[in-house]
Backbone of each chain as ProteinMPNN parsed JSONL, in Angstrom:
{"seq_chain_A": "XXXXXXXXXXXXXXXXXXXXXXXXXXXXXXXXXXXXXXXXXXXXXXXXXXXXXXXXXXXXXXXXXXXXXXXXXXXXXXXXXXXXXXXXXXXXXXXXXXXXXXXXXX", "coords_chain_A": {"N_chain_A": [[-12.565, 6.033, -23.639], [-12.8, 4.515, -21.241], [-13.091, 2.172, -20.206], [-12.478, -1.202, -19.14], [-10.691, -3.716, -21.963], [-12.675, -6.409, -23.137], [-11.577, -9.436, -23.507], [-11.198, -12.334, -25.263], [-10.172, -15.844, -23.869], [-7.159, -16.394, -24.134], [-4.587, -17.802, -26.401], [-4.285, -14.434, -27.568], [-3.498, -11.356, -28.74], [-1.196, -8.57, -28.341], [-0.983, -4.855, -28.63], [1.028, -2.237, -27.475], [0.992, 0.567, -26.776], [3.017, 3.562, -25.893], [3.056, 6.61, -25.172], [4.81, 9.994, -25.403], [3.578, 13.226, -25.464], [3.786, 16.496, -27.585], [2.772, 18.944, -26.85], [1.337, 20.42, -28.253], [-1.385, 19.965, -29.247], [-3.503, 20.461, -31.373], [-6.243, 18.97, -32.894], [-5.878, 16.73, -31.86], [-7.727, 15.399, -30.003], [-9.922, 14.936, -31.462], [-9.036, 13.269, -34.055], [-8.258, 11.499, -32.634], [-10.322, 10.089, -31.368], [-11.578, 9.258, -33.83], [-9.914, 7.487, -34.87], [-9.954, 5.224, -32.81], [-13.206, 4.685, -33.542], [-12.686, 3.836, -35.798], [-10.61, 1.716, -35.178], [-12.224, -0.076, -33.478], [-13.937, -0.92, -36.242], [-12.208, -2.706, -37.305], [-10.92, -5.793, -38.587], [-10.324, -8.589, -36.604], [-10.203, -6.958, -34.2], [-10.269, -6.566, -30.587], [-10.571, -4.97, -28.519], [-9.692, -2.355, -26.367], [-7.596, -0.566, -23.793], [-6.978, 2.546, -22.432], [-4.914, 5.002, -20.715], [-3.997, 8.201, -19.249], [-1.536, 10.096, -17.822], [1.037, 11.979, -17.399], [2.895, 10.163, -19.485], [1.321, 8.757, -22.04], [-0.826, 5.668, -22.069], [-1.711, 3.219, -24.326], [-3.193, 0.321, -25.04], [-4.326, -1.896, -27.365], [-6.16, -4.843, -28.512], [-6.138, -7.946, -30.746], [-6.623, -10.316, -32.723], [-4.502, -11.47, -34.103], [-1.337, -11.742, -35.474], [-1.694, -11.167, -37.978], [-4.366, -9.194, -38.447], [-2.803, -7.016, -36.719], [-1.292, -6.042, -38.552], [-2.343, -5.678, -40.845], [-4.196, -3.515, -39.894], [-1.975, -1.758, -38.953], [-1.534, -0.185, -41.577], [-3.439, 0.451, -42.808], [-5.255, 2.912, -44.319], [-6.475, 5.476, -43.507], [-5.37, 5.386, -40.84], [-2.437, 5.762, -41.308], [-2.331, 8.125, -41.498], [-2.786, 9.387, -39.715], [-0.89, 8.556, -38.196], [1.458, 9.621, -39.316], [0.792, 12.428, -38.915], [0.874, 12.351, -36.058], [3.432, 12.074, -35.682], [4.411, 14.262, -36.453], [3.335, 16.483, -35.303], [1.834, 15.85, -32.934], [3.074, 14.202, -31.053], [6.152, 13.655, -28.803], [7.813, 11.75, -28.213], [7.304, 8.129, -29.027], [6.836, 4.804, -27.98], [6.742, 1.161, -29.567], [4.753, -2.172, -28.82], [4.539, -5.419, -29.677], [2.743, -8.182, -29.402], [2.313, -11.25, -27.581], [-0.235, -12.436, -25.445], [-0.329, -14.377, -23.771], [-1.308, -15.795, -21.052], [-4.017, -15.098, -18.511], [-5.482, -12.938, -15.744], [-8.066, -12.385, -13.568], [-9.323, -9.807, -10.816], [-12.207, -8.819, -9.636]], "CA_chain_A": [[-11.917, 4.736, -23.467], [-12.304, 3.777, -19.779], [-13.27, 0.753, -20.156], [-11.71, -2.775, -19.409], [-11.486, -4.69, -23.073], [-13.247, -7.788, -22.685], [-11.084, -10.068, -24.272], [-11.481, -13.647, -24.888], [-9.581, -16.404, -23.262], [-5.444, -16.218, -24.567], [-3.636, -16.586, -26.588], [-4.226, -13.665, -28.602], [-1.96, -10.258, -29.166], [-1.681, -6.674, -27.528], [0.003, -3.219, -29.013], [1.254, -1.404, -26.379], [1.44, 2.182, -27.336], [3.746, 4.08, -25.05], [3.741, 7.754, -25.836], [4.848, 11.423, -24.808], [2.877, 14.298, -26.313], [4.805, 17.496, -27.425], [1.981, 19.738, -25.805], [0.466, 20.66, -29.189], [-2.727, 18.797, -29.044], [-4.348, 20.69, -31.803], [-6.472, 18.184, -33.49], [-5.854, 14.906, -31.488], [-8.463, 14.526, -29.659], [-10.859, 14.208, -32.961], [-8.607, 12.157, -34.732], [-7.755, 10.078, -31.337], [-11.414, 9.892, -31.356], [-11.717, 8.875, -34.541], [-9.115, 6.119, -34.798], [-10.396, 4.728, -31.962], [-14.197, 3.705, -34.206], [-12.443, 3.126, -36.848], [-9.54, 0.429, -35.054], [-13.124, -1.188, -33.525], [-14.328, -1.856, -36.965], [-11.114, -3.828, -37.838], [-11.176, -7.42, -38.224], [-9.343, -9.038, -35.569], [-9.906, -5.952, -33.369], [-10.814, -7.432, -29.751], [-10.483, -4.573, -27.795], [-8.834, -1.081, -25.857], [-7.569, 0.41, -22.565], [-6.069, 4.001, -22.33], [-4.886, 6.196, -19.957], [-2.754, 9.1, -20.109], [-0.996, 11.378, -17.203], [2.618, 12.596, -18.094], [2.546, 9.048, -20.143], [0.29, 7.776, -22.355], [-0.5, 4.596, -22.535], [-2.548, 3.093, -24.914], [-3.031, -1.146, -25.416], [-5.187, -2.14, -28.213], [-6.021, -6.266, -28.335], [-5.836, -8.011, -32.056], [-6.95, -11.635, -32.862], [-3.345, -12.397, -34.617], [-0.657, -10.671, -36.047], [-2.434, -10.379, -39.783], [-4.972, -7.94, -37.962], [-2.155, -5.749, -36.647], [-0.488, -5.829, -39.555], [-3.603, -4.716, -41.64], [-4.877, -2.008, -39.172], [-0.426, -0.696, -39.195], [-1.139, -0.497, -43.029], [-4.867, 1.294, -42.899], [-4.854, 4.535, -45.133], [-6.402, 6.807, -42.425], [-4.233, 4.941, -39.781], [-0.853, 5.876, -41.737], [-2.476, 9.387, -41.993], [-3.08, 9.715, -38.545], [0.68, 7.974, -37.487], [2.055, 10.378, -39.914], [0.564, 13.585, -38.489], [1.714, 11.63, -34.921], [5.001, 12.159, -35.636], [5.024, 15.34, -36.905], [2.89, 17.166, -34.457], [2.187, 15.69, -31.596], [4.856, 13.009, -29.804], [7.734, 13.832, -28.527], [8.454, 10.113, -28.736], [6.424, 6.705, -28.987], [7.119, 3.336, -28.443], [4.893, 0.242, -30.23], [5.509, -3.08, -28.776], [3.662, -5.817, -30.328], [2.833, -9.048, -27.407], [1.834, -12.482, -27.749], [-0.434, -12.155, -24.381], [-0.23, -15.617, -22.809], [-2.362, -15.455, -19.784], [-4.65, -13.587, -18.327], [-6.326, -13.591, -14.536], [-8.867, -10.548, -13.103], [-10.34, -9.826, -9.807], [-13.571, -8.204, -9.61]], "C_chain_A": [[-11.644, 4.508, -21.992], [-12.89, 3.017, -19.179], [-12.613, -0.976, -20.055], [-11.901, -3.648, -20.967], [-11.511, -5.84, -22.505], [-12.828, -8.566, -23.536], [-11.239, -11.299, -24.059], [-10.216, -14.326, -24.131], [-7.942, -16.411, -24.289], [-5.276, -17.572, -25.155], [-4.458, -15.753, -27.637], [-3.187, -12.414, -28.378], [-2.504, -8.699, -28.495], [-0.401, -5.767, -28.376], [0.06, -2.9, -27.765], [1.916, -0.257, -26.85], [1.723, 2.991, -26.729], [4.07, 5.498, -25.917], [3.799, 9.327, -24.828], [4.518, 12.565, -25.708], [4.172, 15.974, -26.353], [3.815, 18.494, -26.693], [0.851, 20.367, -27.38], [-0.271, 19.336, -29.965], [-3.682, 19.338, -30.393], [-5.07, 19.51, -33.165], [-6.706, 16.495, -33.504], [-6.48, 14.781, -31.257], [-9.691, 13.929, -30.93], [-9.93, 13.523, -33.837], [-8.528, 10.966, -34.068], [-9.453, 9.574, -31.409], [-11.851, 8.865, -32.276], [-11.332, 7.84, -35.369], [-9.847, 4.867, -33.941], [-11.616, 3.835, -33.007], [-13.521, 3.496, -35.063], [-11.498, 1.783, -36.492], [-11.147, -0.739, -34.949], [-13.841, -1.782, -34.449], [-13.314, -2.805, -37.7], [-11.7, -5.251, -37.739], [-10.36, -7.839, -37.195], [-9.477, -8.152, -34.375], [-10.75, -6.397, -32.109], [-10.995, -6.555, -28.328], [-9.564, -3.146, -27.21], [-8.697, -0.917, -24.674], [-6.598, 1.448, -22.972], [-5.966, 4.543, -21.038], [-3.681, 6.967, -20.156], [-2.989, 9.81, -18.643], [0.129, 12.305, -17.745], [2.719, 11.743, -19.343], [1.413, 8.82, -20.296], [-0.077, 6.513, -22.923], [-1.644, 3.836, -22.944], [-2.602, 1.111, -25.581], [-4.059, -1.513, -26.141], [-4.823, -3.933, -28.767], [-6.456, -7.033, -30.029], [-5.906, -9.841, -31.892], [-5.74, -12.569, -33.217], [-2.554, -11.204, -34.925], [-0.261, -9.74, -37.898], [-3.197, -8.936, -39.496], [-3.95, -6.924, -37.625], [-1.664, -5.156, -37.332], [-1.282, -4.944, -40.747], [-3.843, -3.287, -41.233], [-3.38, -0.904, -39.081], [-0.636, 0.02, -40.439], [-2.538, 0.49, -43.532], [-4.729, 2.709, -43.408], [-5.22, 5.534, -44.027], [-5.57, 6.58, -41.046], [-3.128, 5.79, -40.023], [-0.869, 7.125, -41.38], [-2.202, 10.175, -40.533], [-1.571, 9.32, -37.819], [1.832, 9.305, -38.17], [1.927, 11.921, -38.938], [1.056, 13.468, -36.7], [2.934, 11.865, -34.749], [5.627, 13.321, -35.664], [4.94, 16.695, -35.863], [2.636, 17.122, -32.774], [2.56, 14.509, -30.561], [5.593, 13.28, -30.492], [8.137, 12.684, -29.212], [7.065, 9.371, -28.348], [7.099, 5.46, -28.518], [5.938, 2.344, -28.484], [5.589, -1.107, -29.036], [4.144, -4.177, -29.01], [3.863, -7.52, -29.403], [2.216, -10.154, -27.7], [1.005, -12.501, -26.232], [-0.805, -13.978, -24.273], [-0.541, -16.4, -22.03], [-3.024, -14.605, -19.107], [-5.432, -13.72, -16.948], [-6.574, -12.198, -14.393], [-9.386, -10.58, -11.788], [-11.152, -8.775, -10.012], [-14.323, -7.884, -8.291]], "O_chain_A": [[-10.511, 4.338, -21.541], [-13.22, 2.993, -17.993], [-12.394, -1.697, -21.028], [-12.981, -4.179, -21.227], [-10.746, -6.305, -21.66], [-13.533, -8.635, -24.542], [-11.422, -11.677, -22.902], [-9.292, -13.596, -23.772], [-8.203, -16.455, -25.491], [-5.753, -18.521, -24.533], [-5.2, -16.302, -28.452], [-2.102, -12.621, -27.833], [-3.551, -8.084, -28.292], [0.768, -6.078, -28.601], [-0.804, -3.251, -26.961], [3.082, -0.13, -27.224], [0.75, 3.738, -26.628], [4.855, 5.651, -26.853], [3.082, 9.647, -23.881], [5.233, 12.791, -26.684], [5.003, 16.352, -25.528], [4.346, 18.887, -25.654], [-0.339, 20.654, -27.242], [-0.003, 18.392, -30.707], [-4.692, 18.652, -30.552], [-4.452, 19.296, -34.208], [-7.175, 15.614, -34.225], [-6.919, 13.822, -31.891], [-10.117, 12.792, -31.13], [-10.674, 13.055, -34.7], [-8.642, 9.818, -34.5], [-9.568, 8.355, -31.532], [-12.372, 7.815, -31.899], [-11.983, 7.334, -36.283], [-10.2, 3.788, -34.419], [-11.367, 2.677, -33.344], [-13.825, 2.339, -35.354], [-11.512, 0.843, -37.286], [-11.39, -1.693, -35.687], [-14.424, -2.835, -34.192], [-13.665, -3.569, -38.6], [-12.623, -5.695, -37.056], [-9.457, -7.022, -37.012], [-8.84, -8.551, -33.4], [-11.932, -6.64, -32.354], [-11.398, -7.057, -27.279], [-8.55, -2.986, -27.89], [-9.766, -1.096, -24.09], [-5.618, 1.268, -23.695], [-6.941, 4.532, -20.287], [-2.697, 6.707, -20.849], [-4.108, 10.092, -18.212], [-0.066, 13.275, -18.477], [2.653, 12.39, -20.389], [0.537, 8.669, -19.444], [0.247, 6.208, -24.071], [-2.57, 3.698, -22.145], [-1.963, 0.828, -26.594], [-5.065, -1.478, -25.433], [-3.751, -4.316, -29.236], [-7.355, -6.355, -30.526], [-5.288, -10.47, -31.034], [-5.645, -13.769, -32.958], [-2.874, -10.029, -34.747], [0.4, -8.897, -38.504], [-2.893, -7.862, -40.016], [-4.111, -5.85, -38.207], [-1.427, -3.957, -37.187], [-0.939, -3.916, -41.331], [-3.752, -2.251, -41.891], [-3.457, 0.324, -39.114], [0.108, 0.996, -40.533], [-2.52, 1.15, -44.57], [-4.059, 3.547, -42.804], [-4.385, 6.352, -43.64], [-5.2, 7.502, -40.319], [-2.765, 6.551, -39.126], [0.178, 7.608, -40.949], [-1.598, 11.229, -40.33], [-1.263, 9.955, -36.811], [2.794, 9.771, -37.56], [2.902, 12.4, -38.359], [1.547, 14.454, -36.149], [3.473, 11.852, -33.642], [6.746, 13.622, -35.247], [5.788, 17.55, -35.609], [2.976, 17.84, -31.833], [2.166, 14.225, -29.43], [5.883, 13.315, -31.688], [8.621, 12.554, -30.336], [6.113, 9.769, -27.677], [8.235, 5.344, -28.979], [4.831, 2.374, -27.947], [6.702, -0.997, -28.521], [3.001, -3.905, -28.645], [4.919, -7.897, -28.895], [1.191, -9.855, -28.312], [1.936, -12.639, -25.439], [-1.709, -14.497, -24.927], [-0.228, -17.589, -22.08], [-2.704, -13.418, -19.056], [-6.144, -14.724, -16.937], [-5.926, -11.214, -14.748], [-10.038, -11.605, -11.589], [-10.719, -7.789, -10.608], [-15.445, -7.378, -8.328]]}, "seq_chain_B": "XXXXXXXXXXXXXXXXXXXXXXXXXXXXXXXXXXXXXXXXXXXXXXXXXXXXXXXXXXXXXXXXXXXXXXXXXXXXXXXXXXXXXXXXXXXXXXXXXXXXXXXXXX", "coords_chain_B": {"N_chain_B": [[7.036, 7.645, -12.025], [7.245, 8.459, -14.476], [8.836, 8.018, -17.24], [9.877, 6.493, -20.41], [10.399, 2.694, -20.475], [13.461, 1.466, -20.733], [13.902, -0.58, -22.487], [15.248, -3.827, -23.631], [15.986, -5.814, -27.219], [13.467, -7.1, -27.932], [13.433, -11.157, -27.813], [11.246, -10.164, -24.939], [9.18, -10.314, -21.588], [6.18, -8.812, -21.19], [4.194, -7.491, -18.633], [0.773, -6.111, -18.169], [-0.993, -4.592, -16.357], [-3.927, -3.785, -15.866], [-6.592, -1.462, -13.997], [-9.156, -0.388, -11.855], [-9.963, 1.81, -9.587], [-11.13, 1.848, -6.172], [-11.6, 4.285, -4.813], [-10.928, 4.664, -2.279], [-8.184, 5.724, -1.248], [-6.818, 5.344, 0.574], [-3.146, 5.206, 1.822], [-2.474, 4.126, -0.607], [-0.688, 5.472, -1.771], [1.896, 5.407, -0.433], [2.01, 2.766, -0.456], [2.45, 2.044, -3.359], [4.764, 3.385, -3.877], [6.565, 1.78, -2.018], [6.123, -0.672, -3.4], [6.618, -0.472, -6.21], [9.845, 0.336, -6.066], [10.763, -1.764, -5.022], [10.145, -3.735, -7.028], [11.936, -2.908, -8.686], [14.499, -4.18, -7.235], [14.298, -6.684, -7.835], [15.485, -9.79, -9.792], [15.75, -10.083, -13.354], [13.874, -7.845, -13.845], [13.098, -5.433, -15.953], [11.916, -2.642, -16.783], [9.599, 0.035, -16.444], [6.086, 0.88, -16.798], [3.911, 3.514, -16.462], [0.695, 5.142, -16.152], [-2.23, 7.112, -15.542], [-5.523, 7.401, -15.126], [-8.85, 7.375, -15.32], [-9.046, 4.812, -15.784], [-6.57, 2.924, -14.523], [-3.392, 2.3, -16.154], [-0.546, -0.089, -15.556], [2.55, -1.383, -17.246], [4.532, -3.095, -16.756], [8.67, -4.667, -17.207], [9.914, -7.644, -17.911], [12.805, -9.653, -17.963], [11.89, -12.981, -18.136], [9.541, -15.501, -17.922], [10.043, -16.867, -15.604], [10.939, -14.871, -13.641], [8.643, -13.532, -13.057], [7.221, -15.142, -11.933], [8.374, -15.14, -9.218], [8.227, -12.826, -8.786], [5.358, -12.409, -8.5], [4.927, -14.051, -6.325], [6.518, -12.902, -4.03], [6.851, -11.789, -1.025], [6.208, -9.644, 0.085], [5.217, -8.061, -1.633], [2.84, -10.196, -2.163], [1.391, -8.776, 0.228], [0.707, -6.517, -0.596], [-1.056, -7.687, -2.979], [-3.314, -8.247, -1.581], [-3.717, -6.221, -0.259], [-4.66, -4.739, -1.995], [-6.884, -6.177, -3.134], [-8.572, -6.149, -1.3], [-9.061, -3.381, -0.812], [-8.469, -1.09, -2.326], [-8.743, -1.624, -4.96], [-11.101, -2.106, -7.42], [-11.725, -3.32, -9.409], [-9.737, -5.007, -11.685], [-7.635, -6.684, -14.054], [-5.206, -8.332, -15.486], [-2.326, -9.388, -17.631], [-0.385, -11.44, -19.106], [2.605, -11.213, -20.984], [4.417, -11.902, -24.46], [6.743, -9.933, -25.549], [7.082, -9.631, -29.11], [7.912, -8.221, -31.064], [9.199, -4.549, -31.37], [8.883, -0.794, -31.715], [10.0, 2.43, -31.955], [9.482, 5.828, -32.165], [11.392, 8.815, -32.147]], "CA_chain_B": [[6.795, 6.654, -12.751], [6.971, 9.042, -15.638], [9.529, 7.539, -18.441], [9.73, 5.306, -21.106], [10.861, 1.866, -20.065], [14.365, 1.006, -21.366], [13.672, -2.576, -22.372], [16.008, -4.45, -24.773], [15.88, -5.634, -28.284], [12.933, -8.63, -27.915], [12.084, -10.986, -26.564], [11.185, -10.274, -23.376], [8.068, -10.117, -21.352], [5.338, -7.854, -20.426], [3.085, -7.947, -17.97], [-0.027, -5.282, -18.264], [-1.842, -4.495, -15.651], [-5.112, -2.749, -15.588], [-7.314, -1.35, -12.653], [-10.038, 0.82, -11.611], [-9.849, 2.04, -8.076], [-12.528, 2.06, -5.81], [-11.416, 5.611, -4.419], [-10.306, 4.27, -1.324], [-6.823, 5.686, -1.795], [-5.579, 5.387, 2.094], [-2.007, 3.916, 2.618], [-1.962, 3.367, -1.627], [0.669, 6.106, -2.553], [3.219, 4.989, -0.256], [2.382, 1.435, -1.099], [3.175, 2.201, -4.543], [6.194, 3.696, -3.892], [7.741, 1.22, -2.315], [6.466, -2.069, -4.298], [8.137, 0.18, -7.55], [11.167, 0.405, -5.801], [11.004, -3.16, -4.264], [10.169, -4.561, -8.095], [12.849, -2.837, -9.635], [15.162, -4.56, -6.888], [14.173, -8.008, -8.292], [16.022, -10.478, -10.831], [14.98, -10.114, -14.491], [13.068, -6.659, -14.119], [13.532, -4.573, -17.009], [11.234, -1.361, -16.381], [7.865, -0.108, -15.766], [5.737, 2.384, -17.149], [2.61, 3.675, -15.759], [-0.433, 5.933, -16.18], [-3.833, 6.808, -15.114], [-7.001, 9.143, -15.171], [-10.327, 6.974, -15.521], [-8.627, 3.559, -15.644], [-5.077, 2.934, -14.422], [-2.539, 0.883, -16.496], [0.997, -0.225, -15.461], [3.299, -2.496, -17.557], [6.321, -3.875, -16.153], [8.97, -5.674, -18.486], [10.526, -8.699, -17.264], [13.256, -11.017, -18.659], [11.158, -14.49, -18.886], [8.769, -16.096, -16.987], [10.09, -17.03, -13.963], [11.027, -13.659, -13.055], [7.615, -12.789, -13.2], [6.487, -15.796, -11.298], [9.176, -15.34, -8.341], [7.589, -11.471, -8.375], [3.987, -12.473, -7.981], [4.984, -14.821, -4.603], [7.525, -12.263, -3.345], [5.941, -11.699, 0.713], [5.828, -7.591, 0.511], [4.221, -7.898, -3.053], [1.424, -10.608, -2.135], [0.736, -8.472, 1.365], [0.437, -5.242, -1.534], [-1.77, -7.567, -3.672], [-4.035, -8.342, -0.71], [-4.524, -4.727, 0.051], [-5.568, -4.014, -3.035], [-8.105, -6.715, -3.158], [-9.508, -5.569, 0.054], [-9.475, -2.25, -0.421], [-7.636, -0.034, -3.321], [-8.957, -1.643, -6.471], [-12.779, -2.151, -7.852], [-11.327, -4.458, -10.332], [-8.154, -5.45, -12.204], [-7.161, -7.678, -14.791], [-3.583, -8.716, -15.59], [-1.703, -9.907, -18.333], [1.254, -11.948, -19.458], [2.599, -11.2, -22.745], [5.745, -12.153, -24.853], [6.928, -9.134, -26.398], [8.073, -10.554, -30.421], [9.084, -6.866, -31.364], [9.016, -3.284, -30.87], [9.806, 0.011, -32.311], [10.219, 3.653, -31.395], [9.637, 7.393, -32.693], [12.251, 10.418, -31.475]], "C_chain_B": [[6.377, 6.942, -14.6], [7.3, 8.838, -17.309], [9.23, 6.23, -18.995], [10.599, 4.138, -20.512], [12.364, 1.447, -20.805], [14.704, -0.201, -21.646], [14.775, -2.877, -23.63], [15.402, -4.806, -25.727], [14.783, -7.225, -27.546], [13.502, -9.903, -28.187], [12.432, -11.079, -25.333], [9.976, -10.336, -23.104], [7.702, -9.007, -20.836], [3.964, -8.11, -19.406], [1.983, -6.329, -17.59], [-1.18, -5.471, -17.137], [-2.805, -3.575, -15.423], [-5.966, -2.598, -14.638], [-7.899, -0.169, -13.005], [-9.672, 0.492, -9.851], [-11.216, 1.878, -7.971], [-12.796, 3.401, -5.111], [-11.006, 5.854, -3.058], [-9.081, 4.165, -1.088], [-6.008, 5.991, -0.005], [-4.381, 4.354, 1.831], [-1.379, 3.639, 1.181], [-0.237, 4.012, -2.388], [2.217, 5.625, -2.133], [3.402, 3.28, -0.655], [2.796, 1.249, -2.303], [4.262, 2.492, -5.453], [6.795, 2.395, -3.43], [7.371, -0.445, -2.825], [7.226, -1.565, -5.933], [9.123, -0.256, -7.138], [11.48, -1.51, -5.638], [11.237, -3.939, -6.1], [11.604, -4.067, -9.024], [14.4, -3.276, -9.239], [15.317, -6.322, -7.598], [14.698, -8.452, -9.514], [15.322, -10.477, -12.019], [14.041, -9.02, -14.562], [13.844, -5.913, -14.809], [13.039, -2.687, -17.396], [10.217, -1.152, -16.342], [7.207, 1.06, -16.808], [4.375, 2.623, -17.099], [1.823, 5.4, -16.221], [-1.845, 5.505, -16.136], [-4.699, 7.816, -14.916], [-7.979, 8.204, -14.863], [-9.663, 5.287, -14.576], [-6.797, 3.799, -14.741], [-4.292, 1.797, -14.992], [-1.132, 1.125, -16.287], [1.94, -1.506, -16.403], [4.614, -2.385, -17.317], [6.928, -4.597, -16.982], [10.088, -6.186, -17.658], [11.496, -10.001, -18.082], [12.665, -12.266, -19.26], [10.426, -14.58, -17.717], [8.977, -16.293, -15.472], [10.293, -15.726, -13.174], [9.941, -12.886, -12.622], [6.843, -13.714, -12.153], [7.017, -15.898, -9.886], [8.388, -14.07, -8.021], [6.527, -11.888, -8.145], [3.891, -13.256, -6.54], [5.781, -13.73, -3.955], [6.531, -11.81, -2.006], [5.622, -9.87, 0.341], [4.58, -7.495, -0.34], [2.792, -8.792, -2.676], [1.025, -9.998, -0.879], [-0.089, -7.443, 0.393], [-1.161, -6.021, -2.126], [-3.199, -8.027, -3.14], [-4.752, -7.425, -0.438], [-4.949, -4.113, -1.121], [-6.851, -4.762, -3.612], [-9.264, -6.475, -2.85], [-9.742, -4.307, -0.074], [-9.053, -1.046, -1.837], [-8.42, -0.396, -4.757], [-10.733, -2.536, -6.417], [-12.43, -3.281, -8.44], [-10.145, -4.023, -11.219], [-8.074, -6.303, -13.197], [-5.244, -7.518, -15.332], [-3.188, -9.533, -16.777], [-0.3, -10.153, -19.098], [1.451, -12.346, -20.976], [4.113, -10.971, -23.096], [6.232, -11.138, -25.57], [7.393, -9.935, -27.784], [8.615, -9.267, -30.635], [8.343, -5.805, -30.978], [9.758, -2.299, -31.975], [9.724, 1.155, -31.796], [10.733, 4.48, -32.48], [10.491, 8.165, -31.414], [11.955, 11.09, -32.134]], "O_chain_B": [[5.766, 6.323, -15.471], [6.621, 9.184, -18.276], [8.661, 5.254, -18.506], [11.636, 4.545, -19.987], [12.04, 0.894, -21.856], [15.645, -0.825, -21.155], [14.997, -2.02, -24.486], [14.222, -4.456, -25.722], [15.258, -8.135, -26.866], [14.338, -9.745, -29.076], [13.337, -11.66, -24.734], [9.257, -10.426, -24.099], [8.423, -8.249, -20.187], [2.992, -8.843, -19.586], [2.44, -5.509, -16.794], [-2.048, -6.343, -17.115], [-2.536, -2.559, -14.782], [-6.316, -3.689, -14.188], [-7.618, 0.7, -13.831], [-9.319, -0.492, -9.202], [-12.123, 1.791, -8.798], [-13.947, 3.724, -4.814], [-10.755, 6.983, -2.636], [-8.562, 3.092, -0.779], [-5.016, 6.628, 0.352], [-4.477, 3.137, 1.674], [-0.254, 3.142, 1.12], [0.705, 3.531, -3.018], [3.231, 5.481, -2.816], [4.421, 2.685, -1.005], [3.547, 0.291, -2.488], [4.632, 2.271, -6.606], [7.51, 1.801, -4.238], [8.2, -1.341, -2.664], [8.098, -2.156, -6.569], [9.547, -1.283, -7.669], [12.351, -2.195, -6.175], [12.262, -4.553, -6.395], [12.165, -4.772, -9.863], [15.36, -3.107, -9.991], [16.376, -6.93, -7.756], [14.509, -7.692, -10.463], [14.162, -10.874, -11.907], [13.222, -9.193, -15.465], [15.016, -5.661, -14.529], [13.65, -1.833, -18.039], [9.506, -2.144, -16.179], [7.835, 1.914, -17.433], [3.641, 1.874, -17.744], [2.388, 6.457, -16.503], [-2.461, 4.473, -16.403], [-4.46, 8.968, -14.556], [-7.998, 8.174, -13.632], [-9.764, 4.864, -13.425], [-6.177, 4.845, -14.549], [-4.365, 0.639, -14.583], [-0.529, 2.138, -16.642], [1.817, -2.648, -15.96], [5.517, -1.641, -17.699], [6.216, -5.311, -17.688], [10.906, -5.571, -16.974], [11.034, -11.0, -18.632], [12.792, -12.627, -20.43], [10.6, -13.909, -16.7], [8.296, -15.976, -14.497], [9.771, -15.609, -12.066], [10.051, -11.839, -11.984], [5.913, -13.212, -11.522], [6.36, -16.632, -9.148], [7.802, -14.125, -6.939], [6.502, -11.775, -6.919], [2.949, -13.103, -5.763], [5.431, -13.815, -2.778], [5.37, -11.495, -2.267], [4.575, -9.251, 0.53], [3.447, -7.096, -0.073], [1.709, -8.231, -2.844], [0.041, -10.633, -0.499], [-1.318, -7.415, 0.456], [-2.23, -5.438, -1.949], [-4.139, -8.195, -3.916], [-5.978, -7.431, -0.327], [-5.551, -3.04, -1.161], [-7.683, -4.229, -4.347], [-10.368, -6.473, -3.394], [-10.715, -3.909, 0.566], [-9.828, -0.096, -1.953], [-8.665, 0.496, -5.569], [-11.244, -3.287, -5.586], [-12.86, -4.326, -7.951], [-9.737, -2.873, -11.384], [-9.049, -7.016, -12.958], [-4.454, -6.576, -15.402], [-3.882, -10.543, -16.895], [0.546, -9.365, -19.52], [0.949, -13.148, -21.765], [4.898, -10.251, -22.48], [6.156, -11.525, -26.736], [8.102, -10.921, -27.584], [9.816, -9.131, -30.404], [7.238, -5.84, -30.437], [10.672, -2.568, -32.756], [9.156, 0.983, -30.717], [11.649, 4.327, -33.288], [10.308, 8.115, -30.198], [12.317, 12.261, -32.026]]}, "name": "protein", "num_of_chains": 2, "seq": "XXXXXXXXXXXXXXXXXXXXXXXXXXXXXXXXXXXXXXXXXXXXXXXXXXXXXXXXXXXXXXXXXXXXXXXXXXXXXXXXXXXXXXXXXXXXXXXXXXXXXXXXXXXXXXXXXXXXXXXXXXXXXXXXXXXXXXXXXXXXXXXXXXXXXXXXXXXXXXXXXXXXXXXXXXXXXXXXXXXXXXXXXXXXXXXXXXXXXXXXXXXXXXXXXXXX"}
């Protein structure tokens, strides 16, 4: 994921997934992996950026707030938020964004 | 620029900013230090929270609009977003987004 999403012109919606890992990673990156194709075959799903140092921060772009609501609700999603919680973050935070405007230089 | 942002109960705004460098990192660390410091002197800033490896994303959370539009003219900040035109960043995109809600794992 280090790629700019190419999102259309606004408004549409952003997650912002703010998290701290407990240090036991065993297993994320193939599930993180694996979330990942599975969010892009969502409906509504418009897009990703990640990066991670100490923080990781993870913004995933959503046509409305039916799509987020679907892909929150996704059986291997829950599975994968579940095992998230248990194993590895410390803490999270979601925050869910009406994005508004948008300008880029290149 | 390591913690979670301590933002209030929505709404507020976010503003997400994504970049690739161009690797041309003279002059950027201390510039980064002090437009942080400088933004978190400004009216209606609520906190920041940053990371980066491939890509780099920062989101800042800001009371309302104008706070956000008084920060993008501020003189230090448009000399900053000059030098990163010219020289620090490959490309960028930016976005302004209404938080509606949020939640958080401990």
């Amino acid at each position: 994921m280090s790629d700019f999403a190419n999102t259309p012109s606004p408004p549409y919606y952003a997650v912002i997934f703010t998290s701290e890992q407990t240090g036991n990673d065993q297993g994320y990156a193939d599930m993180a992996t694996q979330i990942r194709k599975l969010a892009k075959q969502q409906e509504g799903f418009l897009g990703m950026e990640s990066a991670r140092d100490k923080l990781g921060i993870t913004v995933s772009y959503w046509k409305d707030l039916a799509s987020i609501k679907k892909w929150k609700l996704n059986t291997e999603h829950l599975i994968a938020q579940h095992k998230g919680q248990t194993a590895w973050y410390k803490q999270y935070k979601t925050r869910i964004c009406l994005v508004e405007r948008d300008y880029e230089f290149k």
